[in-house]
C-alpha positions as CSV (number, residue, x, y, z in Angstrom):
1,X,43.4,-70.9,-20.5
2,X,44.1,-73.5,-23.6
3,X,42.6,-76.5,-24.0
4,X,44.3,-79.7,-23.4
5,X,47.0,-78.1,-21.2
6,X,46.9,-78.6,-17.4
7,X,46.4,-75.4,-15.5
8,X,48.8,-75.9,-13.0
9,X,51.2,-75.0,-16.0
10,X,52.5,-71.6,-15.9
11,X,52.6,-69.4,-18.6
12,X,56.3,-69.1,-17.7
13,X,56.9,-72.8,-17.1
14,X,55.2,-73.5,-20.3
15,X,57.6,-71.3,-22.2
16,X,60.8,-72.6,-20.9
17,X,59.0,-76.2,-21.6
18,X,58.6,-74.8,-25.2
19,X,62.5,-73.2,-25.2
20,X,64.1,-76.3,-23.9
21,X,65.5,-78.5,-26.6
22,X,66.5,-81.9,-26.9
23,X,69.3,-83.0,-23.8
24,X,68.4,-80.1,-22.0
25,X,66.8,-81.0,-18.3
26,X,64.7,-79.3,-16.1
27,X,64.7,-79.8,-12.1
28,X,61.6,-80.1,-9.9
29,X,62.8,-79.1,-6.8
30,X,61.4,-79.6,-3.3
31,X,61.2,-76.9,-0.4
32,X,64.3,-77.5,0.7
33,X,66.3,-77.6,-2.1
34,X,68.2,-74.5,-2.7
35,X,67.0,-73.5,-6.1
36,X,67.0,-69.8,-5.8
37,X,70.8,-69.9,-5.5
38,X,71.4,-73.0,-8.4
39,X,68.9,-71.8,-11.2
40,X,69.8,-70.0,-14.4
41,X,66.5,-69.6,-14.7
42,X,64.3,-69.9,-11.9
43,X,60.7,-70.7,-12.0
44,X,58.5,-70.6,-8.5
45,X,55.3,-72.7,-8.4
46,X,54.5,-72.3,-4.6
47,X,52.0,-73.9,-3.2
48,X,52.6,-77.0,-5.4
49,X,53.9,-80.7,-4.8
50,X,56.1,-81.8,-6.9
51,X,54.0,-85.4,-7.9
52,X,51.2,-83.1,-9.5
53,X,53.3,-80.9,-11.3
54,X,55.8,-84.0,-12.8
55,X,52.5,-85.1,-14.1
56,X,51.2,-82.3,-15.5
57,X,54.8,-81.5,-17.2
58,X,55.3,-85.3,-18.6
59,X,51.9,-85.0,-20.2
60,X,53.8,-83.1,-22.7
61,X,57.3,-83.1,-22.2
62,X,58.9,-85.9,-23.9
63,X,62.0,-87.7,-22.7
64,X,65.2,-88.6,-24.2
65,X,65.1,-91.8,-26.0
66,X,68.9,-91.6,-26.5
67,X,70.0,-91.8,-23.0
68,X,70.0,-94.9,-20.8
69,X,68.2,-93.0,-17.8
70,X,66.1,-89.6,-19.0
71,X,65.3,-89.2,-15.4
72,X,67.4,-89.0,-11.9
73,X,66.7,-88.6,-8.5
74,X,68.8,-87.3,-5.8
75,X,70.2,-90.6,-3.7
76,X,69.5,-90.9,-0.2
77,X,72.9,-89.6,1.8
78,X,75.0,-92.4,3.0
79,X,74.7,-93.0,7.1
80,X,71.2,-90.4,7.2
81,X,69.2,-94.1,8.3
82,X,67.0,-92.8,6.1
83,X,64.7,-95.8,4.0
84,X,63.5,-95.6,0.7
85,X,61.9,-92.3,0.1
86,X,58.4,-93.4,-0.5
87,X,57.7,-90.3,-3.1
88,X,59.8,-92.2,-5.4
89,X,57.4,-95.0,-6.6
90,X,55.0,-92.1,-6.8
91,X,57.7,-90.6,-9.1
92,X,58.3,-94.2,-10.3
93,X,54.5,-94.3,-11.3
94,X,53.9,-91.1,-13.0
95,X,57.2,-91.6,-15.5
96,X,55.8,-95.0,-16.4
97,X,52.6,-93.7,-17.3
98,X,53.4,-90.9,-19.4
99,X,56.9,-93.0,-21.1
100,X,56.1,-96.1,-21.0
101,X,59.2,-97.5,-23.2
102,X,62.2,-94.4,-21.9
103,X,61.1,-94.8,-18.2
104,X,64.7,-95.6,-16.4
105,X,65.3,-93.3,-13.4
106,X,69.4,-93.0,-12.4
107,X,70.6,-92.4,-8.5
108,X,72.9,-89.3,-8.0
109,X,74.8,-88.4,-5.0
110,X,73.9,-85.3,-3.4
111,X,76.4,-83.3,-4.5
112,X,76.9,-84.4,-8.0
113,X,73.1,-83.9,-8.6
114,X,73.7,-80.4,-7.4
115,X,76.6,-79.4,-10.0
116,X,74.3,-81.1,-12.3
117,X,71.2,-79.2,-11.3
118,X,73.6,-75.7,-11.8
119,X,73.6,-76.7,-15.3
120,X,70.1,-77.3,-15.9
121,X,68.4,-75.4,-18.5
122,X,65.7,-74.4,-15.3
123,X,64.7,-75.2,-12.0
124,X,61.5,-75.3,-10.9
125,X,60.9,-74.3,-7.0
126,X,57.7,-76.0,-5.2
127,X,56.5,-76.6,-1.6
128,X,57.1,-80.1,-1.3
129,X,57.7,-81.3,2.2
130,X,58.4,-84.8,1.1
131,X,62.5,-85.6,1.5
132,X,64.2,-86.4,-1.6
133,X,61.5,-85.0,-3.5
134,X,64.1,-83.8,-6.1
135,X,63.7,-84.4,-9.9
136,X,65.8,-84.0,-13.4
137,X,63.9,-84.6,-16.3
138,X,66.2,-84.9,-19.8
139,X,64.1,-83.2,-22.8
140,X,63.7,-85.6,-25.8
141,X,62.3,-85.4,-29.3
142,X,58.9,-85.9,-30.3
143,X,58.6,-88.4,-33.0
């Protein structure tokens, strides 16, 4: 244990935190989403939600500045009837808090978030139930 770093951080997420560099991006993945098959580099945190461990990683993962959107969520497919996914002002909440000046989120379609999850630098795999639960963070600089 360290101080000042949130235990639900891995040793082996912390390191590929610590590897990324700046562009790079990381996906939190839900349940369903099909990391396993997608990751370069594949890091399971089961038995974790994917709001607590966003938190956790933005408390010291900063994002990029240089972009117009550092974060994007997977949009909802077109004709599913499905509303709003209410995880995303969750998601909404926890990016303002941590960046409170590079906070814009983008909207992917499904399957160009997955080609762009196949060329993250990781994937993280939880056990988020919540649909559309699916994250990419783009690593910045720290000032």
């Amino acid at each position: 244990m360290l101080k000042g770093i949130p235990s639900i951080l891995s040793p082996e997420l912390l390191k590929i935190l610590m590897e990324m560099g700046h562009g790079d991006e990381i996906v939190i993945g839900d349940g369903n989403f099909p990391a396993a098959s997608m990751a370069k580099r594949l890091v399971r945190c089961d038995g974790h939600n994917v709001p607590e461990l966003l938190d956790a990683i933005l408390s010291l993962f900063p994002l990029d500045s240089f972009v117009k959107a550092p974060v994007a969520l997977m949009e909802v497919v077109d004709g599913s009837n499905a509303e709003t996914p209410p995880i995303w002002s969750t998601f909404q909440a926890l990016v303002e808090k941590h960046e409170p000046a590079h906070n814009k989120i983008e909207y992917v379609e499904r399957f160009a978030f997955y080609e762009r999850a196949k060329s993250a630098y990781a994937i993280v795999a939880t056990s988020e139930s919540a649909l559309y639960a699916n994250i990419i963070l783009k690593k910045g600089v720290i000032a």
